[in-house]
Structures are given as C-alpha cells and as structure tokens.
C-alpha positions as CSV (number, residue, x, y, z in Angstrom):
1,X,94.2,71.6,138.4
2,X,94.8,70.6,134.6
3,X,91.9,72.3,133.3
4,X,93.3,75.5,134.8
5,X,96.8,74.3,133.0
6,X,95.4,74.0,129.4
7,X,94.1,77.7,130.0
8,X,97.6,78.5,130.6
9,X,99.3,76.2,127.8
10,X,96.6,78.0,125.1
11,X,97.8,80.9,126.1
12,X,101.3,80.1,124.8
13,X,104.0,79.9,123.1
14,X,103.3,76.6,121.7
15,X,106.6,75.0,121.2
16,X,106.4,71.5,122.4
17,X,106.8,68.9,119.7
18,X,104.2,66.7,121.9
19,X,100.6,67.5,123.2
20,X,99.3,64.6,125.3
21,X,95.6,65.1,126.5
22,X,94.1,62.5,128.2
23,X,90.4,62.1,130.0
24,X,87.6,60.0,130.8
25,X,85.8,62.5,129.8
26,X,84.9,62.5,125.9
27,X,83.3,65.8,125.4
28,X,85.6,67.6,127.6
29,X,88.5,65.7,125.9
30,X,87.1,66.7,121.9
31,X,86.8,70.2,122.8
32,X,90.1,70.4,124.8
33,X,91.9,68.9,121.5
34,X,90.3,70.6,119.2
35,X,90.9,74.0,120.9
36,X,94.6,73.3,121.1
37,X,94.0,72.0,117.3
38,X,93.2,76.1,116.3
39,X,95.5,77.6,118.3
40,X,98.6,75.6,116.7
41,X,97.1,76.1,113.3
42,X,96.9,79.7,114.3
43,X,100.1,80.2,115.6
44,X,101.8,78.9,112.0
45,X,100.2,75.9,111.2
46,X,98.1,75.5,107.5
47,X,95.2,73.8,107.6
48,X,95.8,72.1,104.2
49,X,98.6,69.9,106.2
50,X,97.1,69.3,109.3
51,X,96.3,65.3,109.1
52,X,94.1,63.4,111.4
53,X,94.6,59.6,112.2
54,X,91.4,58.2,113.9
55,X,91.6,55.7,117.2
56,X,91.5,53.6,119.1
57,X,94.3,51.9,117.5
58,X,96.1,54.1,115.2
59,X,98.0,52.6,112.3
60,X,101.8,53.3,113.7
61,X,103.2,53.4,110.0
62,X,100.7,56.1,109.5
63,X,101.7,57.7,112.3
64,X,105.5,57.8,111.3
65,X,105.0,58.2,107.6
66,X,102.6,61.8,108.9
67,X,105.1,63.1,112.2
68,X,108.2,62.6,109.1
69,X,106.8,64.4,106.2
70,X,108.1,67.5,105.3
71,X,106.0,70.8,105.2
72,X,105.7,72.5,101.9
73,X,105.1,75.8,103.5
74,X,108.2,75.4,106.6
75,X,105.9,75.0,109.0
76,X,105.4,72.5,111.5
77,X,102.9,70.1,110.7
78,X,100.0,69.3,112.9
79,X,99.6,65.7,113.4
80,X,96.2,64.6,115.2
81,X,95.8,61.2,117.2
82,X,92.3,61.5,117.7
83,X,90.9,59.4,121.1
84,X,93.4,56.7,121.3
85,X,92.5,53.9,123.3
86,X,96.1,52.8,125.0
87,X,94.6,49.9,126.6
88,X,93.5,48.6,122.7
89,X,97.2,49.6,121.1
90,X,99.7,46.9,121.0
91,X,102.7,46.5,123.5
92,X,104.7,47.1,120.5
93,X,103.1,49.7,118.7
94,X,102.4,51.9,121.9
95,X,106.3,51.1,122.6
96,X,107.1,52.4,119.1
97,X,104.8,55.5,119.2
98,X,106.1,56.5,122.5
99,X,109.6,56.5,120.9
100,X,108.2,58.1,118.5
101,X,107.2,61.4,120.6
102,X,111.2,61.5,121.5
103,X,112.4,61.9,118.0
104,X,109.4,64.6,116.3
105,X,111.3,67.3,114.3
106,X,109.0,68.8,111.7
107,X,105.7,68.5,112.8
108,X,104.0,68.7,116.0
109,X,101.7,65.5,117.6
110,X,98.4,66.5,118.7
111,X,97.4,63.3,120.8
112,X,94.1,62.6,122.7
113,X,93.8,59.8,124.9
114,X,90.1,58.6,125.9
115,X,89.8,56.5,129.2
116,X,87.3,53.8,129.4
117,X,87.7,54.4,133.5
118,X,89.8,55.0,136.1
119,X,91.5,51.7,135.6
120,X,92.5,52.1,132.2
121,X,94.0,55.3,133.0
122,X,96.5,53.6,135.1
123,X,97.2,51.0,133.0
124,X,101.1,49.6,132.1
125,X,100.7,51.1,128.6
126,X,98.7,54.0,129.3
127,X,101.5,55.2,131.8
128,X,103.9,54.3,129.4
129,X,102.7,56.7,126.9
130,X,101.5,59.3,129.1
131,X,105.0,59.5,130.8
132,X,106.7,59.4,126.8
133,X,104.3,62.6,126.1
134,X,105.4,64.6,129.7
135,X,109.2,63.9,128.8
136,X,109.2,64.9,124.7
137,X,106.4,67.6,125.8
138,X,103.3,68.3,127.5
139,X,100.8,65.6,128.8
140,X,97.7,66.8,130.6
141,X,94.8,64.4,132.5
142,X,91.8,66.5,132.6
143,X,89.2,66.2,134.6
144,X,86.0,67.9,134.9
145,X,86.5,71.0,137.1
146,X,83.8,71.2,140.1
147,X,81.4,74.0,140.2
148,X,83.8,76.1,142.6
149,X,86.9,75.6,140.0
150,X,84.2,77.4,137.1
151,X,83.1,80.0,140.0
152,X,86.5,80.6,140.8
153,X,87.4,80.6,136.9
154,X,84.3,83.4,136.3
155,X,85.6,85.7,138.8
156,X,89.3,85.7,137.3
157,X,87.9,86.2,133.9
158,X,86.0,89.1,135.2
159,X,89.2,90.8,137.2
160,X,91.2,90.2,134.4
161,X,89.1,93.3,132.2
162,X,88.5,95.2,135.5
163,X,85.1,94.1,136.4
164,X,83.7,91.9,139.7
165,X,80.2,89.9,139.9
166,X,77.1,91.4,142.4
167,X,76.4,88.4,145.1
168,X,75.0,86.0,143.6
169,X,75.5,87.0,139.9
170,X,79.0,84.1,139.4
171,X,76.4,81.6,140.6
172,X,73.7,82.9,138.0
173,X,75.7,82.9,134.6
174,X,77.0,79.7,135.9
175,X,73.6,78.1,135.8
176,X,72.6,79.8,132.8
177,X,75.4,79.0,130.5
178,X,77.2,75.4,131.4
179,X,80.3,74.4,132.2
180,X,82.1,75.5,128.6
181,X,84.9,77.8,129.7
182,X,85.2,79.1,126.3
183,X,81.8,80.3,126.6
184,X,81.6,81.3,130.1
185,X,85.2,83.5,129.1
186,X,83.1,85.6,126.4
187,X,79.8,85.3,128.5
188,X,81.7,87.3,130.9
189,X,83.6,89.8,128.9
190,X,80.5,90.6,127.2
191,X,78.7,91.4,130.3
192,X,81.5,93.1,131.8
193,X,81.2,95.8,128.9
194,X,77.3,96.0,129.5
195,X,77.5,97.1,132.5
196,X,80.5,99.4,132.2
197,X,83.3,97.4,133.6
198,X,82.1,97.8,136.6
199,X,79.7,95.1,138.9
200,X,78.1,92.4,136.4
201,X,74.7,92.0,138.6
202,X,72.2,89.2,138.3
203,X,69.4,91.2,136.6
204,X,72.2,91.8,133.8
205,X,72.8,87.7,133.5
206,X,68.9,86.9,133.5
207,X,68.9,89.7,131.0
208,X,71.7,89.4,128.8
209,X,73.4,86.2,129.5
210,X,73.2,83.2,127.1
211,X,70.0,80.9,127.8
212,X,71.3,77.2,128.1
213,X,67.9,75.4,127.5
214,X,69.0,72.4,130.5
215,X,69.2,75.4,133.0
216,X,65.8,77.0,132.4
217,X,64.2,74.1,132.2
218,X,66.0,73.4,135.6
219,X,64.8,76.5,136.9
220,X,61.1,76.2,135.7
221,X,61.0,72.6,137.7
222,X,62.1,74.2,140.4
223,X,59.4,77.0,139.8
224,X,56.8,74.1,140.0
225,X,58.3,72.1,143.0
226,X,58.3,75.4,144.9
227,X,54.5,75.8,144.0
228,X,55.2,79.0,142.1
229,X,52.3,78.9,139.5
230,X,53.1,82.4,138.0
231,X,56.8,81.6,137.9
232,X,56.5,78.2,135.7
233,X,54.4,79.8,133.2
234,X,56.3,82.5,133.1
235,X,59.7,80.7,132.4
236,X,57.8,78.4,130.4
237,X,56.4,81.1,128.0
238,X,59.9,82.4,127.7
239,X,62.0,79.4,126.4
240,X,59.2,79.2,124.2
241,X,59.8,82.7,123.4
242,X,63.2,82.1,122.7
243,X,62.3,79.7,120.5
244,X,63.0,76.0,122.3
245,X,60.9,73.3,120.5
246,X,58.5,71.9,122.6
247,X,59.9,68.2,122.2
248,X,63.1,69.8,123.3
249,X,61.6,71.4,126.5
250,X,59.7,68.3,127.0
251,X,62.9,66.2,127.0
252,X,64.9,68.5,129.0
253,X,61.8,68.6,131.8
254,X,61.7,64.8,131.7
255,X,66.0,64.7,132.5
256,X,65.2,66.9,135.8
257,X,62.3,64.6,137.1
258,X,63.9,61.3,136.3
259,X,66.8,62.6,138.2
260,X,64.7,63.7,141.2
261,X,63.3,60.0,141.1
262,X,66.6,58.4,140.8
263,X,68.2,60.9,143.8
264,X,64.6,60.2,145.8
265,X,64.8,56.7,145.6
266,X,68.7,56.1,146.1
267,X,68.3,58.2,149.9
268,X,65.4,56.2,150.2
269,X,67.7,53.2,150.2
270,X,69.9,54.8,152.5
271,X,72.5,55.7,150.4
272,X,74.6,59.4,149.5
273,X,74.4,61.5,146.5
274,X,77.9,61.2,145.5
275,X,77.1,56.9,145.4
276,X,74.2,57.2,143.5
277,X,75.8,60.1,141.5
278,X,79.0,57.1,140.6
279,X,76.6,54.1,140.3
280,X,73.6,56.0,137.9
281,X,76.9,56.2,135.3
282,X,76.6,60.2,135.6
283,X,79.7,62.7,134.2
284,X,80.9,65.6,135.7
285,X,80.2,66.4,139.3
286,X,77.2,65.6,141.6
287,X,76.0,69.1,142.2
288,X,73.0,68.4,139.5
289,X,71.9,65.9,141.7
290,X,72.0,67.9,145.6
291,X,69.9,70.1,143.5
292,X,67.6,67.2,141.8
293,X,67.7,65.8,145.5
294,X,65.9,69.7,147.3
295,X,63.5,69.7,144.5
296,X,62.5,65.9,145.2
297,X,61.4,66.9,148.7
298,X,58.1,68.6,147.7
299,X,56.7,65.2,146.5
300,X,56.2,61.9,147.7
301,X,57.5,59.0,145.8
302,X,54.5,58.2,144.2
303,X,53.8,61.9,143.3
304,X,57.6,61.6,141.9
305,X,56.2,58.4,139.7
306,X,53.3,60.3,138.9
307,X,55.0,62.8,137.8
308,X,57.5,61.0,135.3
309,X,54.4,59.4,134.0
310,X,52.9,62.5,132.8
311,X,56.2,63.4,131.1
312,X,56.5,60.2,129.3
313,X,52.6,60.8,128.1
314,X,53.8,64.4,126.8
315,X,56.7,62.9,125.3
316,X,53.8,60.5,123.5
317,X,51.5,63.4,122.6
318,X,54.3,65.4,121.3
319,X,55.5,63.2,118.6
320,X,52.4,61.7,117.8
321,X,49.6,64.9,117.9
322,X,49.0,67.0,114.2
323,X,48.7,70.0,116.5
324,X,49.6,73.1,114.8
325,X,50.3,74.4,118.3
326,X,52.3,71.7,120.4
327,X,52.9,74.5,122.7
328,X,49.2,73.4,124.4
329,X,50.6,70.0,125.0
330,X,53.6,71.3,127.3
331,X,51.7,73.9,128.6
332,X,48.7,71.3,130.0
333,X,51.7,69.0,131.4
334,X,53.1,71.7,133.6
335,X,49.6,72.6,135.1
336,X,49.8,69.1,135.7
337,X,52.7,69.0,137.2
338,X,51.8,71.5,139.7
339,X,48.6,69.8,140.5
340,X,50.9,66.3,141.5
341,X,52.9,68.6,143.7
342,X,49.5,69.9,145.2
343,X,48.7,66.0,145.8
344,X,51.8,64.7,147.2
C-alpha cells in the first residue's frame, strides 16, 4: 500500500526532483509531508532556504521564481507546495506547474495535494498533475492503513531489532498509542529493549507503553458497559493520575457514547457499520465503531440517550463549577453511568 511505500521512500536515497503526496486525508497528509520535509533537509538541505508556498492555489510565478533560484550553499533547495487544491488551480496554471516538475534542476518540489473526496481525486486536473509528479519523480495517494496494515506494521518493526509481541500484546500498544507509525516505530523499539529483545508482552504495554488519552478513555467505557465497577474507577483514577484534565476526560468519554448512539441507532435502522461509518462523515477506518457498536449492546436506546445526557450535564458542570477539585464532577458521572447500564 502507499503508506508502506513512504516508509520505504524515507528510508532513501532521496534523489527525485519531485515528491507528489496526495490524500483525502489532511492529518495523515501534514505529517506525511512534513516528515519527508526533515528527511530532505537532513540529507543536505538548509533550513534557511527551504521556502513554503501555501494552497489551494499557489501563485505559479512563485512557484517558478522558488524551483529556479540558486542555492547559496550548493544544495538543492526544498520547495514546499503545501495542500494544493488541483480542482481550485487553473487549467493553465496546473498545465504550467506540471511542466514545471519536468524541468526542476536545483531544488527539489515537496508537493501536497489535499482531496476534497474521492471525486476530486480523479479529477481531469488532479490526474494531470499526479501523472506529471509520477513521471519527473515520485507521486504517492495515501490512504489511511486499516488496523491489520498497523498490526502487521508493529510486528515488522519488532523483527527488525530481533524482538516478537506475546498474543495479544500488537493489539494492546495498538490501542494504546494511535495509528502514528512514527510513534508506534519508537513505542516498539523502546519496549523491545525493556524486555530484552526478546517477547514484548501486554503487562509491559499497559506498563510502559505511551497512554493515548482517546484509548483509555475507550477502555474505561468499556469498563462501565461491561459492569466492571472496580475497573472504571480504577482506569479513571489513573488518567487522572497521569495527569488528563478532567474537561479533557470528560470530552473524550462523551466521543465514545455519542458514537455508541450513532452506531445503536444506525443498526436500529437496519443499516451496516461501514454505511453509517461513510454517511456520519468519519476518517480512517470503521473499526472504532464495531467496537462503539459491542459496547452499545449493554444499554437500551433510551439508557444510550440517558446516558449522553449525563455527559452533556458534566460537560456543563465542568466549565461552569469553581470547584477546586473537578475531579468529583467526573468521578459522580461515571457512577452514573454505571447506574444507567444497571437500568437499561
């Protein structure tokens, strides 16, 4: 997949006059271009040259009068398009930049391509330059890689400095750290060499491994839909012992049962995750919501909408109350919580 393909072009040489990377994805796209952003400065590059020329409709003379100038140093300069639009460039400016690509000589294009949709990505113009990119260099669509492609991405990492996962350890750092494969790269390494290069187990994750605030909070819902009194508290006390804000926890909390409702509601009407996972405007892949959808099952719909409203009243409480310790406020909402479940 192209995800797996920007691993390998990072790795190098980076030669190519022309780095095309184009997604729907914003976030994914930003951190994909300003990864490859480092690595060229690092392999030659100065900083003090590298110049940036904002989308969605660069200023072509810009372009040219930046991909021409010399370097001071003999270096290639990096030249940044950041998030293009191709669908808002004109016929004959995106004709003129995608000559452009073909004749680069002392500086090297860094171009990132955002997608309103699907459609725009297979628009005349969007093609045109995409196919300009592949020809002078290297053009990559990225795409968000499923939850097997990051499983399958933390095992590598983890053979590659001689180390494997325990059964179910992959799944656990997955969870607990996100989808960044910078981070889930270094996550790995750094629990390969706690336990000795040898099996990374799941105690050593929960132990060791990054908190991602959006996965604890995950697994203390799941703690209260499973009825598991001593569990939520106890995962509650410790993202407040790692610090979390309340508000934060609150927020996060609130995501989990609005997509529970949402996931609830759309079976309800007889339709599939993956539908309601396209129609509710969600990004990445629809795993979040099989999950949202399990949890869901422990409550009745109006224990669901009970539910939310008790979130939306801590939300209230927590932004409004002079509280020393907002702390209370959360900690009353999840034995609240619990209670609904008892109800439903």
């Amino acid at each position: 997949m192209a995800t797996d393909k920007l691993e390998q072009l990072l790795a190098g040489p980076l030669e190519a006059p022309v780095y095309y990377l184009a997604s729907t994805e914003q976030d994914l796209l930003r951190e994909a271009a300003a990864r490859l952003r480092r690595a060229l400065l690092a392999a030659g590059g100065t900083e003090d040259e590298a110049t940036r020329i904002d989308g969605p409709s660069p200023d072509i003379g810009e372009v040219v009068a930046a991909a021409g100038a010399v370097s001071f140093f003999g270096t290639r300069r990096v030249v940044e398009l950041w998030e293009i639009a191709p669908s808002s460039i004109g016929d004959k400016d995106a004709a003129e930049l995608g000559e452009l690509f073909g004749e680069v000589s002392s500086a090297v294009l860094v171009v990132s391509a955002l997608y309103k949709d699907k459609k725009t990505a297979t628009s005349k113009k969007a093609k045109l330059l995409f196919d300009a990119a592949a020809t002078a260099g290297v053009a990559l669509e990225l795409e968000k890689p499923s939850r097997r492609d990051n499983l399958e991405f933390i095992h590598a990492a983890a053979q590659a400095v001689g180390a494997s996962f325990a059964p179910g350890a992959a799944e656990a750092l997955l969870e607990a750290a996100g989808e960044s494969r910078p981070l889930l790269e270094n996550e790995t390494a750094k629990l390969a060499a706690i336990c000795g290069y040898g099996a990374i187990t799941k105690a050593a994750v929960e132990q060791y491994g990054v908190h991602n605030i959006e996965a604890d909070v995950f697994e203390l819902a799941r703690a209260i839909t499973g009825g598991q009194k001593a569990a939520a508290f106890g995962k509650l006390n410790q993202l407040l012992g790692l610090r979390h804000e309340p508000i934060a926890i609150a927020a996060a909390l609130a995501g989990t049962y609005v997509d529970m409702l949402r996931v609830s509601a759309g079976v309800a009407a007889k339709k599939n995750v993956s539908v309601i996972f396209k129609e509710m405007g969600y990004k990445g892949n629809d795993y979040r919501l099989k999950k949202a959808l399990e949890n869901a099952r422990a409550y009745t719909p109006a224990g669901l909408e009970g539910c939310v409203r008790c979130l939306a009243g801590l939300d209230r409480q927590l932004k409004s109350s002079a509280l020393p310790d907002k702390s209370i406020l959360l900690q009353a909402a999840v034995g609240e919580l619990i209670l609904l479940r008892g109800r439903s």
